[in-house]
TIBA-607276 format. One line per field, with one value per residue: residue number from 1; residue in three letters; chain; x, y, z of N, C-alpha, C, O in turn. Coordinates in steps of 0.001 Angstrom, whole numbers, plus 500000, padded with zeros to 6 digits. Layout:
num <- c(NUM,...)
residu <- c(ALA,...)
chaine <- c(A,...)
nX <- c(X,...)
nY <- c(Y,...)
nZ <- c(Z,...)
caX <- c(X,...)
caY <- c(Y,...)
caZ <- c(Z,...)
cX <- c(X,...)
cY <- c(Y,...)
cZ <- c(Z,...)
oX <- c(X,...)
oY <- c(Y,...)
oZ <- c(Z,...)
***
This chain:
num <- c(1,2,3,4,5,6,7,8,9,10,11,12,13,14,15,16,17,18,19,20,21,22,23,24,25,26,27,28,29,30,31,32,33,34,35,36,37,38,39,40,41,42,43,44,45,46,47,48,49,50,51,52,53,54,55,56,57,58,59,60,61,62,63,64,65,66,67,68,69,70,71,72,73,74,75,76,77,78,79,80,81,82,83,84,85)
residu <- c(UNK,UNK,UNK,UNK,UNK,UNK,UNK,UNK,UNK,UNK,UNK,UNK,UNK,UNK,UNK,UNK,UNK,UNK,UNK,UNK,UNK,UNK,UNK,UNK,UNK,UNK,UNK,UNK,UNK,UNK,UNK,UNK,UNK,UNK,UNK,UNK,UNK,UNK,UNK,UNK,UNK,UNK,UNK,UNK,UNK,UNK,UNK,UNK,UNK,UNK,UNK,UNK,UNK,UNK,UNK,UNK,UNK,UNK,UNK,UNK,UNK,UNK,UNK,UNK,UNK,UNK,UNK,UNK,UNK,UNK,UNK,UNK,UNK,UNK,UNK,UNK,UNK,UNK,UNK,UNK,UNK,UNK,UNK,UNK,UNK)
chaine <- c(A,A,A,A,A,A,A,A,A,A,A,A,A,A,A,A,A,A,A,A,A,A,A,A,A,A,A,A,A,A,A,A,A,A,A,A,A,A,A,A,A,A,A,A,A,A,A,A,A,A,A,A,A,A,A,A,A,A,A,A,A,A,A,A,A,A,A,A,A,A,A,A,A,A,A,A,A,A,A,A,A,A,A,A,A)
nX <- c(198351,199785,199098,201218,201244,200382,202387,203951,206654,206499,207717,207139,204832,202380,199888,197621,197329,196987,194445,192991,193821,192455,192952,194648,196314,199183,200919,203399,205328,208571,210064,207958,206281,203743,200539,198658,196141,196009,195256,194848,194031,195530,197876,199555,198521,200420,202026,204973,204347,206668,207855,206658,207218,209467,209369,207628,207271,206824,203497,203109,205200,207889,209176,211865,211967,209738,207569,205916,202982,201114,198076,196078,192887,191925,192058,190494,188003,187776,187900,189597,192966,193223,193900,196974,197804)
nY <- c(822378,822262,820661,818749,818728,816647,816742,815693,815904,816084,814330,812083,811303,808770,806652,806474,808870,810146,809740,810413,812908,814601,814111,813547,811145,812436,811827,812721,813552,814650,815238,815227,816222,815752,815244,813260,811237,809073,806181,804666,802880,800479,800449,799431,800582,801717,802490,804710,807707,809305,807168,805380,806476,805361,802779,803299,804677,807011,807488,808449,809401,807367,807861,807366,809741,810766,811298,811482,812253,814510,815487,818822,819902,822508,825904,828063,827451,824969,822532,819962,819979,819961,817289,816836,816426)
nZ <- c(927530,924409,921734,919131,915939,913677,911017,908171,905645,902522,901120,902864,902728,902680,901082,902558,903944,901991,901462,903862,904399,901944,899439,895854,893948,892234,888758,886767,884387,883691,881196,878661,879879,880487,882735,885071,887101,889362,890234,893636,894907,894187,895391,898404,901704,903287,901540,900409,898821,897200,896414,894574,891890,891210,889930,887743,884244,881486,879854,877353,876071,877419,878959,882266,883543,886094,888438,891414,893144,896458,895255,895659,895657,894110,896128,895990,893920,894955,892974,891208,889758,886308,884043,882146,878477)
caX <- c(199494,199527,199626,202274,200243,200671,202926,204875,207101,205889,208557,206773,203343,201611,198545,196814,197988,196305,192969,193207,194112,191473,194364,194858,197811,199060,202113,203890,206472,209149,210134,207171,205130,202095,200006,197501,195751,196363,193737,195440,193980,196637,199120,198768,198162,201924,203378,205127,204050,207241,208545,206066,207684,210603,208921,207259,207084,205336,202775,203132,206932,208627,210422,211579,211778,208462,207464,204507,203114,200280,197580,194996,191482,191764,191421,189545,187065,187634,187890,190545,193266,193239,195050,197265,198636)
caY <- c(821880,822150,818978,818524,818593,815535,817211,815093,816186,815752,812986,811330,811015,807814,806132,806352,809676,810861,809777,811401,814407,814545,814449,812636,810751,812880,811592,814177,813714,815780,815145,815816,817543,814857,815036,812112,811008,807262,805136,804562,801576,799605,800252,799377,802151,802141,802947,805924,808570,809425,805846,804992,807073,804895,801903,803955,805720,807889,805631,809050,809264,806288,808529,807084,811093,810954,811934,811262,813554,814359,816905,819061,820479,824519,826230,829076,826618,823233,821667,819140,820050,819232,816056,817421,815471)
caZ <- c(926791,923010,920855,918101,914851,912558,909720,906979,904574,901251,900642,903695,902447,902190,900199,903843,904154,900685,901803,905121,903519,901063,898307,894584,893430,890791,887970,886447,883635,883563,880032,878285,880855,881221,883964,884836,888329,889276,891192,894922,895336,893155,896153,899703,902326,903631,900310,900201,897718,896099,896002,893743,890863,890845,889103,886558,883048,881287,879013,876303,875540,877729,880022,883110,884373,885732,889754,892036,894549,896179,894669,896217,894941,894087,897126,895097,893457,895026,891529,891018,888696,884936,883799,880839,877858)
cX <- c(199136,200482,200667,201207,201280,201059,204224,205264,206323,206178,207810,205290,203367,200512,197916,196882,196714,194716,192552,192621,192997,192323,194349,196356,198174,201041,202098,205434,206974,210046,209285,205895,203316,201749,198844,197546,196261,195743,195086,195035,194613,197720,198424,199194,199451,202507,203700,205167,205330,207986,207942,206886,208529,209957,208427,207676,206432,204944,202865,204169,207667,209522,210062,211618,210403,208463,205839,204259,201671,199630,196337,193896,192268,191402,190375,188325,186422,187271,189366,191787,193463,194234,195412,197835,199737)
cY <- c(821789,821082,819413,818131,817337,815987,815993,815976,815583,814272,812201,810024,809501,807797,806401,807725,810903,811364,810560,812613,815254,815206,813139,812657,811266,811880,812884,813569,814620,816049,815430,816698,816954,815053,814526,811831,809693,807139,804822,803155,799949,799630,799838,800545,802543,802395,804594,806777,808893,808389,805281,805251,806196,803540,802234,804570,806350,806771,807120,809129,808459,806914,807951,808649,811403,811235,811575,812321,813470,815753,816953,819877,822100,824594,827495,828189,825537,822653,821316,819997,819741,818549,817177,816440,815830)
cZ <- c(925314,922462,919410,916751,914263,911423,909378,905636,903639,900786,901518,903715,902218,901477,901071,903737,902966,901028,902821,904700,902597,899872,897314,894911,892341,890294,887275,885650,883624,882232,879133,878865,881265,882387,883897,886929,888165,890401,892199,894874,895048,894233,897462,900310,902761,902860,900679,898659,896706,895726,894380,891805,890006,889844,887969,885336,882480,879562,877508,875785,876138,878905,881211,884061,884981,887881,890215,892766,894860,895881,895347,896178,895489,895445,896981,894802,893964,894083,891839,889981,887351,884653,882376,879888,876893)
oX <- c(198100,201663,200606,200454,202495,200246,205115,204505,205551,205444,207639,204936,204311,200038,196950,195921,196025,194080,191702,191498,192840,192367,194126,197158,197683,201935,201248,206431,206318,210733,209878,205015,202328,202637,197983,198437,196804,195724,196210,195917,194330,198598,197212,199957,199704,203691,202908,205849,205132,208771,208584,206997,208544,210425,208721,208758,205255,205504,202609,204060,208703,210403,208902,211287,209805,209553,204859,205073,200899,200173,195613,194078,192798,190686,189559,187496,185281,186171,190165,191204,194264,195382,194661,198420,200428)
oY <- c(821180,820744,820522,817159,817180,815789,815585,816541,814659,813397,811152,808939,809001,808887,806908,807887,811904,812417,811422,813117,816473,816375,811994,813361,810795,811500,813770,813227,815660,817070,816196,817450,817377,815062,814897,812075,809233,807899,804734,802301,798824,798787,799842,801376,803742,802631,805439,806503,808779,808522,804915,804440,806103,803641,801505,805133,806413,806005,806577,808822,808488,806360,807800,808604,812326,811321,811449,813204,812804,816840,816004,820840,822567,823767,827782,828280,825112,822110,822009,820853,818807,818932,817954,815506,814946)
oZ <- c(925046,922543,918880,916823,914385,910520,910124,904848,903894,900327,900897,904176,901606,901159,900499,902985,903163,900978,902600,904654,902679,899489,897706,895525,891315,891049,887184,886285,883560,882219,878374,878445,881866,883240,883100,887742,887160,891370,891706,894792,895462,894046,897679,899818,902648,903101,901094,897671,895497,894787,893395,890886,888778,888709,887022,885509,882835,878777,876434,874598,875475,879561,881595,885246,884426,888446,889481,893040,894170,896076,895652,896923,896497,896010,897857,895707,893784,894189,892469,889315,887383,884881,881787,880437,876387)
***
């Protein structure tokens, strides 16, 4: 009998979820185009990943247009991706 893999939508993701995964919390303005990691351990493990967004701004231009998600090392390299400012 074949098992049902453990897949979540993106929207689904948790903080628990990240770690699992072996996945960063990335922010992502969509107004000026920032991109910055954010330490997980500021939420608890049931948060959901794109909830987070909603409380936020971006700390470079004020925009509340801003998005969470999660991000995952090059699969070419396994290097992280570069925060941008």
């Amino acid at each position: 009998m074949l098992q049902k893999l453990d897949t979540k939508s993106p929207a689904d993701l948790t903080i628990s979820d990240l770690g699992k995964n072996d996945q960063r919390l990335g922010l992502k303005c969509n107004y000026c185009s920032r991109f910055r990691y954010m330490a997980t351990h500021r939420f608890p493990p049931e948060t959901c990943v794109s909830e987070i967004a909603k409380s936020l701004h971006c700390a470079k231009c004020g925009s509340d247009d801003v998005e969470t998600f999660a991000v995952s090392r090059n699969s070419e390299n396994g290097y992280w991706p570069a925060e941008s400012s």
